[in-house]
N, C-alpha and C positions, 0 to 999 in steps of 0.2 A: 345592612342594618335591619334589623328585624326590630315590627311593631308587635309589644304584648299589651294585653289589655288584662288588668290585675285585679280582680275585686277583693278586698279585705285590706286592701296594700297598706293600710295604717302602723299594723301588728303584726309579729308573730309569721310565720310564712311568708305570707302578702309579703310585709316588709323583707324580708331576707331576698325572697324571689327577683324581687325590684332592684332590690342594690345590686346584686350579683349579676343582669341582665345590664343593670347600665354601667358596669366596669366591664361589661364588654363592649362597650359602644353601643349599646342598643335603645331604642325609646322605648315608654313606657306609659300608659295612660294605666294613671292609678286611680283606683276607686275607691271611696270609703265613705262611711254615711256622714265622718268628718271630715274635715280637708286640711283642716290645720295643720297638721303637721308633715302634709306629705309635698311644702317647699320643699324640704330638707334633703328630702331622697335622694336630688341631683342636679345636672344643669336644667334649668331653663328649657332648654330648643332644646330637652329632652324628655323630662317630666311635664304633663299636661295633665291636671288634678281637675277630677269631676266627682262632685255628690253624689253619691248611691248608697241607698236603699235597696240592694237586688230584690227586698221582697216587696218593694213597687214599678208595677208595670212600666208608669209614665216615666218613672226615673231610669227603667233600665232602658226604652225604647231611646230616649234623649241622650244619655251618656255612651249608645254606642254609635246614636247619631253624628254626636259632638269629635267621639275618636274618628271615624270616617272622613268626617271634615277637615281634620287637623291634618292628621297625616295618608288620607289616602288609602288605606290598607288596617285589616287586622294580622296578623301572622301566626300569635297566638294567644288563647283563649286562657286565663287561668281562674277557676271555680273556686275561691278559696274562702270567699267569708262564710265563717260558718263561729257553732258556740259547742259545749257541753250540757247537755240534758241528763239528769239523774232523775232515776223513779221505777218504782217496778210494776207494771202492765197494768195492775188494778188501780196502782196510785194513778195514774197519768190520765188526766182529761182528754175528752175530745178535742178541747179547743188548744192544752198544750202539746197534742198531738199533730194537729194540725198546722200550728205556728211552724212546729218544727220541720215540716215536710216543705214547707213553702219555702222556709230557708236552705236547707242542705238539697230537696228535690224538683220542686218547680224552679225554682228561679236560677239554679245552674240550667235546666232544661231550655228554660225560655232564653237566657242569654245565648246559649247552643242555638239556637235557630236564629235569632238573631244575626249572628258572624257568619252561619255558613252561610248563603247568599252569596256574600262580598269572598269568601274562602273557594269558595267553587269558581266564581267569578276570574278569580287570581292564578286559579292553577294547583292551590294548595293553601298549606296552614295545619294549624295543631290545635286540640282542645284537650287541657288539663284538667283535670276532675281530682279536686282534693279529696279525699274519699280520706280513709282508714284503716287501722287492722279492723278496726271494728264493722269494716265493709265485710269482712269474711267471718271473726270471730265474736261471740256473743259471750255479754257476763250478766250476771243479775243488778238489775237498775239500771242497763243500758239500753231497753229494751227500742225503746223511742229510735234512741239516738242509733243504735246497729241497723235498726228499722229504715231508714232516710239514706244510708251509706249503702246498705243490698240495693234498694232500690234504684241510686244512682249507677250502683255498679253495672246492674242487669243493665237498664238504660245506653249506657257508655258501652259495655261487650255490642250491644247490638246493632249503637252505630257507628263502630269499627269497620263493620262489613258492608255498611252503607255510604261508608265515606270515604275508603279508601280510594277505589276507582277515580278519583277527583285529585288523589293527590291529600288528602288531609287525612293528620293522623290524629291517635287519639290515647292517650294515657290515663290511665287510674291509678295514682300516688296512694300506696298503702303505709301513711307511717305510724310505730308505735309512738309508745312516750315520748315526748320532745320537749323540750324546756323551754316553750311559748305560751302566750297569757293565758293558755287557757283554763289552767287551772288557777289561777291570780282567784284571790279573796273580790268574790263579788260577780265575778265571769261567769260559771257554771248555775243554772239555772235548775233547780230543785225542785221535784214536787211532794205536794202533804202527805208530810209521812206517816204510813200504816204500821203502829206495833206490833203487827203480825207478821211484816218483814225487815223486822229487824235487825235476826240473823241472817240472812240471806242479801237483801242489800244495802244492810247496814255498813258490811268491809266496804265496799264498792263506795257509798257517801262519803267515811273516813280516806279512803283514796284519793278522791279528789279534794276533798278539803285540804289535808294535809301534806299533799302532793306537789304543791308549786315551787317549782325550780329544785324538785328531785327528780326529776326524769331526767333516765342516761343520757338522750338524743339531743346533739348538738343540730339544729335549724339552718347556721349557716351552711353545713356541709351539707344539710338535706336541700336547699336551694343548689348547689352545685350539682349534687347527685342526678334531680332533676332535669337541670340545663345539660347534663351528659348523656341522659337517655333520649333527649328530643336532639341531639347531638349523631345520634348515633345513626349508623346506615340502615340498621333497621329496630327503628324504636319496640319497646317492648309495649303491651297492651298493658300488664301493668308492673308497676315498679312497689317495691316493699323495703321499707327504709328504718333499720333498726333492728339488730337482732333477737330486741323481743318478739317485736313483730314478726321474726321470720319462725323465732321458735312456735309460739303462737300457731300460725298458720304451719307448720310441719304438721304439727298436733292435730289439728283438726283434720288434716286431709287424710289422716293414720284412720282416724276416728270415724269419717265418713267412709272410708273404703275396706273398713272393717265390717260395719251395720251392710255397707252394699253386700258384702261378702256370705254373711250372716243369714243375709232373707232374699239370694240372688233367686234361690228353689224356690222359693211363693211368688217372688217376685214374676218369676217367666212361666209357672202356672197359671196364670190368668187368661192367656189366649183361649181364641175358640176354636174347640175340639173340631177336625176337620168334618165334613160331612154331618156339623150340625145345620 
């Protein structure tokens, strides 16, 4: 039996993730900054519901305390509470720039250091990083949000190579559209709009506004998907879940190995001329 420790476990992912682990037999300590409803997820002497707020310390230092306690072990790590950010660079504050970073990048980071200790400890374990297409691919008004996803991703590639040696792996879930709350009326959090990008991330607002429960991507299957790549004999660094997302990210990689292509001659003229 394998111990996951689940943040966002309320909604959406979270919740998928959690069901799907405890019909396999598995525990599960679900996190969420509510707790009401995560009785429901399962038995008793399997589900163990702790308050979190990943973006406070004392809460996240205590809830991995509390899992340790209970059961002894984490096995594995899952990153998942996170929200929707719209705005395009000049719209977006410091300070809701900063909110956002704390939630999708510090506080997966700080949990990360938290488990490994007791993961190293053990021999092994996994840490999920719910990421994005948006971890690779940029639109207009996602700047924020693409912003927090690269960064975790850099993050998580790095200590891949730090962590293996120990026995623990590490995954970066890239899914596209999926039909969980997050684009729910009232979820997606907006900043003051500038008439002068209108056209540019105005599609992108009309997107998420009008987008709730029209995305292709079924969630339960991406919790399965998931549980088969940490399943497998050798997991992959990251997983891309949805064939937008894979079109998506084809695109881009055409796109970057085009430009590399493009300016490879200026690019490798920079070195210094021998015998200067």
């Amino acid at each position: 039996m394998r111990i996951w420790f689940i943040t966002g476990a309320s909604s959406g992912f979270g919740s998928e993730i959690a069901k799907a682990v405890l019909e396999r037999g598995d525990a599960v300590v679900a996190a969420a900054r509510s707790t009401d409803s995560l009785a429901e997820l399962g038995p008793e002497d399997r589900v163990f519901a702790v308050p979190l707020d990943v973006t406070d310390a004392g809460q996240r230092e205590a809830a991995v305390t509390k899992a340790l306690e209970e059961f002894g072990r984490i096995d594995v790590l899952v990153n998942n509470a996170g929200r929707t950010q719209v705005g395009a660079v000049e719209e977006t504050t410091d300070e809701e720039l900063r909110a956002l970073f704390d939630l999708h990048f510090f506080a997966p980071a700080a949990l990360t250091r938290l488990v490994l200790p007791s993961m190293r400890r053990q021999g092994g374990g996994a840490i999920v990083q719910m990421s994005s297409v948006g971890g690779q691919v940029t639109a207009p008004g996602f700047g924020a949000y693409c912003a927090t996803k690269f960064a975790l991703e850099g993050l998580t590639e790095t200590l891949h190579d730090e962590v293996a040696g120990f026995g623990i792996h590490t995954l970066i879930v890239e899914p596209g559209a999926f039909r969980t709350g997050l684009f729910r009326p009232g979820a997606a959090y907006e900043s003051e709009e500038m008439a002068e990008y209108a056209e540019t991330v105005g599609p992108t607002r009309a997107y998420v506004r009008d987008g709730h429960l029209a995305q292709p991507g079924d969630p339960v299957k991406a919790a399965q998907a998931i549980i088969a790549a940490l399943d497998a004999d050798e997991p992959p660094l990251r997983l891309v879940l949805g064939a937008d997302a894979i079109g998506n990210i084809e695109r881009r990689w055409q796109v970057l190995a085009g430009e590399l292509d493009a300016w490879r001659a200026v690019g490798e003229a920079t070195a210094i001329d021998d015998g200067a």
